[in-house]
Structure formats: C-alpha cells, structure tokens
C-alpha positions as CSV (number, residue, x, y, z in Angstrom):
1,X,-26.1,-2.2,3.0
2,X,-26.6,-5.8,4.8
3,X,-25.8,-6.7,8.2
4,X,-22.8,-8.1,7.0
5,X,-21.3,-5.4,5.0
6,X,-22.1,-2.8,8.0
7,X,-20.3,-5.6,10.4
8,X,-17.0,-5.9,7.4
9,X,-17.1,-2.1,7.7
10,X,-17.1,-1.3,11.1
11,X,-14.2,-4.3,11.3
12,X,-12.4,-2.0,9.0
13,X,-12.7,0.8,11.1
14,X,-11.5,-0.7,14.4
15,X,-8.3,-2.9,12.9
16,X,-7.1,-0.1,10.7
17,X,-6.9,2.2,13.9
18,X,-5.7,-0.6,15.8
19,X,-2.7,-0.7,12.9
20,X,-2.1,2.8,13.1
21,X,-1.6,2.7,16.7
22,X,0.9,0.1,16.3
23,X,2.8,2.2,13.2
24,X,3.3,5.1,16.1
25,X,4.0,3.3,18.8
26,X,6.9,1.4,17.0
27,X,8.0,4.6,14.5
28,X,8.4,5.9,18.4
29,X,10.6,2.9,19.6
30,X,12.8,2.2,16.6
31,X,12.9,6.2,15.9
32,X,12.2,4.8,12.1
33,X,11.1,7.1,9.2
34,X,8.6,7.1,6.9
35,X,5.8,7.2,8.9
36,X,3.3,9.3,6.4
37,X,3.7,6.7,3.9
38,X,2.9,3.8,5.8
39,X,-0.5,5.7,7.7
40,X,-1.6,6.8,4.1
41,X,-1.6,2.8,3.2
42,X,-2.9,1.4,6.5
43,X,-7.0,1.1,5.2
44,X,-6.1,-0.4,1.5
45,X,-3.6,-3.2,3.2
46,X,-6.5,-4.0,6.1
47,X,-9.2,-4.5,3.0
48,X,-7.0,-6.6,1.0
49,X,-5.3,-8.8,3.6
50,X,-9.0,-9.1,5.7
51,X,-11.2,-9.7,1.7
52,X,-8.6,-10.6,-1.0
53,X,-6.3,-12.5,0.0
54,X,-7.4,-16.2,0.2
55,X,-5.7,-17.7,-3.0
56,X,-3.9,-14.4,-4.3
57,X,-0.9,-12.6,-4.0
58,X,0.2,-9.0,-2.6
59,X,3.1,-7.2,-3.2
60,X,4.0,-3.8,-1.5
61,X,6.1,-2.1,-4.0
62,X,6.6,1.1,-2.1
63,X,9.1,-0.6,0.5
64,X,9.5,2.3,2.4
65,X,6.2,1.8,3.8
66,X,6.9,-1.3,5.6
67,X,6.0,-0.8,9.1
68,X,2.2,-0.7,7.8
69,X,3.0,-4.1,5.9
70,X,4.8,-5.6,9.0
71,X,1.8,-4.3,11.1
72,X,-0.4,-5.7,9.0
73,X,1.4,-9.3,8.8
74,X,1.4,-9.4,12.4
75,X,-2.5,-8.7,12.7
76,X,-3.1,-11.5,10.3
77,X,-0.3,-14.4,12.0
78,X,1.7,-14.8,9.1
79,X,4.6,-12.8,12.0
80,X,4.6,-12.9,15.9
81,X,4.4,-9.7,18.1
82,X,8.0,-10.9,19.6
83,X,8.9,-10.3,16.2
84,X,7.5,-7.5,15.3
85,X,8.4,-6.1,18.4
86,X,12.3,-6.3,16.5
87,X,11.4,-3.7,14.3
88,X,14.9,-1.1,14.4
89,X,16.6,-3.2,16.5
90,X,20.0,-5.4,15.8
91,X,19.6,-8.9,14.0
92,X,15.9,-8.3,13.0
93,X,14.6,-9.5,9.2
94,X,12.5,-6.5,9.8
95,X,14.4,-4.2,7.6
96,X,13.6,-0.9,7.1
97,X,12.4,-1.8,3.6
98,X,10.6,-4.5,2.8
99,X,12.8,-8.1,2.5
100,X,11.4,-11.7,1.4
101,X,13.1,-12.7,4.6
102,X,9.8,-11.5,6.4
103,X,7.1,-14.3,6.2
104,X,4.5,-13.3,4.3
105,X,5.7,-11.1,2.1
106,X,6.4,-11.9,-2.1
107,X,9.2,-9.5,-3.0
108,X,11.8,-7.7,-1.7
109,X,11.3,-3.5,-2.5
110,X,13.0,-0.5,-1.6
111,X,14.4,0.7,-4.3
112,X,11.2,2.7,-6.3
113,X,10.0,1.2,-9.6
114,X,11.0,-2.5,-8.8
115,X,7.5,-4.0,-7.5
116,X,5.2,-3.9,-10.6
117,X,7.8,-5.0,-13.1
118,X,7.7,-8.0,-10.7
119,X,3.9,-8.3,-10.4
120,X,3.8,-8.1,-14.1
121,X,5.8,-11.4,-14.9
122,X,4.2,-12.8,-11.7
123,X,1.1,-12.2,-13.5
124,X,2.0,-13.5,-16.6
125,X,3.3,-16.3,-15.3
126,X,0.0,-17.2,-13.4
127,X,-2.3,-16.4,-16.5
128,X,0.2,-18.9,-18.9
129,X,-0.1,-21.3,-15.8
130,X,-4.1,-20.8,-15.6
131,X,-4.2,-20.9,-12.1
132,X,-6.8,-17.8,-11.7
133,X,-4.7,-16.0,-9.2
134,X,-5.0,-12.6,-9.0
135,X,-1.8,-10.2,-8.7
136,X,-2.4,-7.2,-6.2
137,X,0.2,-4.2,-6.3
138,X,0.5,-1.5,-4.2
139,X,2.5,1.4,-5.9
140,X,3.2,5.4,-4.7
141,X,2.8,8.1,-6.8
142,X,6.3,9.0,-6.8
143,X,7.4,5.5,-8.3
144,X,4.7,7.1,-11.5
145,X,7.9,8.8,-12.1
146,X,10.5,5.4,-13.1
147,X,10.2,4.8,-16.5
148,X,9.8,1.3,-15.1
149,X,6.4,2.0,-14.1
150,X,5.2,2.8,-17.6
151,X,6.8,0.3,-19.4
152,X,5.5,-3.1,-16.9
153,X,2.2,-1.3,-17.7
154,X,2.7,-1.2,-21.6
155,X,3.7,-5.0,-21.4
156,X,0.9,-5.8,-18.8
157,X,-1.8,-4.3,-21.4
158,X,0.1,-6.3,-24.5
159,X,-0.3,-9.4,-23.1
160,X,-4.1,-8.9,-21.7
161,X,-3.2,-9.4,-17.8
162,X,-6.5,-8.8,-16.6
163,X,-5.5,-10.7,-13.4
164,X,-3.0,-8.0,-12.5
165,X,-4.7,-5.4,-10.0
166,X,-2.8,-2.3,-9.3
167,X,-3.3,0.3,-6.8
168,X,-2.0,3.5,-6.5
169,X,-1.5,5.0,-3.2
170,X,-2.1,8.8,-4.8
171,X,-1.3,10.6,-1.2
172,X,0.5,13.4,-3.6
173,X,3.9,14.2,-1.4
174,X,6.9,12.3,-2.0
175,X,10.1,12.3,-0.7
176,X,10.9,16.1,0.1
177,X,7.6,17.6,-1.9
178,X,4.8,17.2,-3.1
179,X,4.0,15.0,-6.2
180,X,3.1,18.1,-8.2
181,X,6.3,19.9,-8.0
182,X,8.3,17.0,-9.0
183,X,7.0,16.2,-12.0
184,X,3.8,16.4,-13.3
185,X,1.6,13.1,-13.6
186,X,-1.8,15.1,-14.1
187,X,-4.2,14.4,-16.0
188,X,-3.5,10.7,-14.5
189,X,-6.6,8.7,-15.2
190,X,-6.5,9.9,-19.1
191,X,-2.5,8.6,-18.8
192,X,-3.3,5.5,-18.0
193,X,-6.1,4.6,-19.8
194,X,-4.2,5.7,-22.7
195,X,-1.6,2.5,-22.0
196,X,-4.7,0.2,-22.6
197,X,-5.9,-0.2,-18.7
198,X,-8.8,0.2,-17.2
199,X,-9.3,2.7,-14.6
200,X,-10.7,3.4,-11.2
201,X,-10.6,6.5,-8.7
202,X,-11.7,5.9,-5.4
203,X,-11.5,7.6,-1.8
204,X,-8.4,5.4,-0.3
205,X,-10.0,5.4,3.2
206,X,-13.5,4.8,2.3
207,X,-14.2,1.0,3.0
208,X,-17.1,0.9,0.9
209,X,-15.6,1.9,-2.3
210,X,-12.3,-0.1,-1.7
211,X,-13.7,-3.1,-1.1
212,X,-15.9,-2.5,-4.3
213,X,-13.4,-1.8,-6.3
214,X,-11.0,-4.7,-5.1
215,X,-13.7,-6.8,-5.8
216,X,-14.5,-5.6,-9.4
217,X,-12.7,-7.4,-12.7
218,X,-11.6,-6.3,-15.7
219,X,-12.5,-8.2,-19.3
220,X,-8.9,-8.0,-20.7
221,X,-6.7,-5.3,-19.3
222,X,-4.7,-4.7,-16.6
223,X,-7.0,-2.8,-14.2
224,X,-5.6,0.2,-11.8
225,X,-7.2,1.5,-8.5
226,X,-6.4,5.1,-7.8
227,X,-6.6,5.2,-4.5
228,X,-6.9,9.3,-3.1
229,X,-5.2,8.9,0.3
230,X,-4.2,11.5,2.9
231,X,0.2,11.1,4.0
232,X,0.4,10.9,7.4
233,X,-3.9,9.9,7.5
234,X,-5.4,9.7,11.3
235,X,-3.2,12.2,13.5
236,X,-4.5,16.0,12.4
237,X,-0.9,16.8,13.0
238,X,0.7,14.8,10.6
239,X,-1.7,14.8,7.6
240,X,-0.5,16.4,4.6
241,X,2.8,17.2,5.7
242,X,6.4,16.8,4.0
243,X,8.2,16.5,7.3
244,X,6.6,13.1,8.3
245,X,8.1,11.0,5.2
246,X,11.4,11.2,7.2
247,X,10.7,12.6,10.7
248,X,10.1,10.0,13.2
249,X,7.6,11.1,16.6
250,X,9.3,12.3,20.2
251,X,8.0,11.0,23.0
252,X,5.7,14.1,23.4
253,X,4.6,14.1,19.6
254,X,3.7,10.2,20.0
255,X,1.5,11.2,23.1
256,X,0.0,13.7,21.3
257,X,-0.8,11.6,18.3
258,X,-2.2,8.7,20.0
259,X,-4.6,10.9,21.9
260,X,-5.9,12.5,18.2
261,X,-5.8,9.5,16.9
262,X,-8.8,9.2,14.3
C-alpha cells in the first residue's frame, strides 16, 4: 500500500470515530432510537461521501439510520453544526427518518423497501440520459424481506443498470431480532446472483476492502456490496445487541460508551 492509501486509511479511521462520537452524543441529547443501525453504517457512509461522491449520487434507503447520515452531511458541509445540533428538537428538518428537506440528501425513506425502487429508476434514468453517473444505495438486511427489494433488482438486471451500486448493510438484527429468526435470506450471495447481479462480500469496517470494492465496476449488471457489519459497531457494550435498535444511552451509558469508544 502507497503513502497515499495508508494516509486515505488512517483518515478513515479518525473521521469515522469522530462520527460515532457525534451519533452518541446526540442519540444522548435527543434520547433518539436507532442507534445500532446508524453505528453499523458509520465506516461505508465515511468511504463513500470522502471517495465517491464527486459526480454521483447516494441514497440511504434504511431511513432509520439517519443520525449517521445527518452526521455524515455535517462532516462534509452540505448541513451546519447549528443545525445538526436540532436533531430531536421542535421545528428541525432533521426528522427522525430521513426527509429531502435535509440538504444533501436524494430521497426521503423511512418506510423499509422504498429507497432502491427509487435508485433503480434513478438509475435508469441516468443510463437513458448517458450522463455516467453512478447510483449508490445503502439498504439493511431486513428491507431483503419487501418484496420491493427483489423486484427493483429483477428490473435493475433487465434493463443492464450496471451504474446502479448497491450495498447491503448485512449487521443481521433487525427490529426486535435477529435477521435469521425473521425470515431466512441465507444462502444470500447465491440469491442474488441468481436475479442476474453481480456480487461482492466484504468486511463493512475494513477500509481497504470498501474502498476497493466501491471502486470496482460491473460489465452489465447491477452490482451489490455485501457489506458484513457489526449493529451497534465501536462501543463493546452495544455491539451485537437487539436492545440498541430502539434504546437510546443514559447519561451514565453515554459516559461509559465514549470512554470504550473503538
């Protein structure tokens, strides 16, 4: 590795810590849930926003997650800190799921299932419009169970959209349980090759291999990151565990987490 990828890397390593720090210290404030989900996203959104962003687009269709995303936006100037800051309070366009109000952000989500139907006209529209703009979509595993999911991807690999770039934030707990006991997605990769994409599994907090595959094409299909991520990754207290998709930290738990903070 160059100079430059071990500088990219570390750079990683500092701002996604600096995110997660934010995503406590708010959850804390605005005593806001889904704080799991919006740690377990915090290193893919850093990669894409710092590497891929330039002339493409993003959309978060896990809207639950949307203090990462708001963090994020912050950190990169498309929102202030005064506004940010808002987050849970009265009057903010920081809702509790992600709104199009926000600057920044493409699409408003919440409601699972919604965001890749989106990203798949948006990338159809960009391919019939040949402006070489790539779509990136962030999805959880739990929206692998909206019959939505599997027909945009149907459609995207029809119509070719190998500008369409989906990443699956694979954490495996959703909701009240975990992935598994909800429905079974397993064997996934073989799933979704078998609706004509292309495939890639990857550690979702290893830099390297993010920032590889984000920067890899596909021929003719659509192409889908798996991303293996950890709910709740950076506080030891938190990882794995059901009761953070809702629970929001006490004072005491937020001290405690900013001191393990990884």
């Amino acid at each position: 590795m160059n100079k430059h990828h071990l500088h990219l890397i570390k750079y990683f390593k500092k701002t996604s810590k600096e995110i997660r720090r934010k995503i406590l210290l708010i959850s804390n404030l605005a005593k806001s849930s889904h704080i799991g989900s919006s740690l377990s996203i915090v290193d893919l959104l850093v990669v894409i926003y710092k590497s891929h962003l330039k002339k493409n687009i993003f959309i978060l269709s896990k809207g639950h997650a949307c203090l990462a995303y708001y963090c994020v936006l912050e950190k990169y100037n498309y929102i202030s800190k005064k506004i940010l800051n808002t987050y849970g309070k009265n009057n903010s366009i920081l809702l509790s799921h992600v709104s199009h109000k926000v600057p920044g952000v493409e699409f408003s989500t919440g409601s699972l299932g919604h965001g890749l139907p989106f990203a798949v006209g948006r990338a159809l529209a960009e391919k019939m419009n040949k402006t070489n703009k790539k779509i990136f979509v962030l999805i959880s595993d739990g929206e692998l169970n909206e019959g939505t999911t599997w027909e945009s991807l149907l459609f995207a690999s029809f119509h070719n959209l190998n500008n369409l770039i989906v990443i699956i934030d694979y954490n495996k707990i959703q909701s009240l349980d975990y992935t598994k006991n909800v429905l079974q997605i397993e064997p996934l990769d073989k799933k979704l090759k078998s609706f004509g994409c292309k495939i890639k599994n990857i550690d979702g907090h290893n830099f390297r291999q993010i920032q590889n595959s984000l920067s890899a094409s596909s021929k003719n299909k659509p192409y889908i990151i798996i991303a293996n991520t950890i709910k709740g990754k950076g506080v030891k207290f938190m990882e794995n565990s059901i009761l953070w998709h809702y629970k929001s930290p006490s004072n005491q738990e937020l001290k405690n987490a900013l001191n393990n903070l990884k």
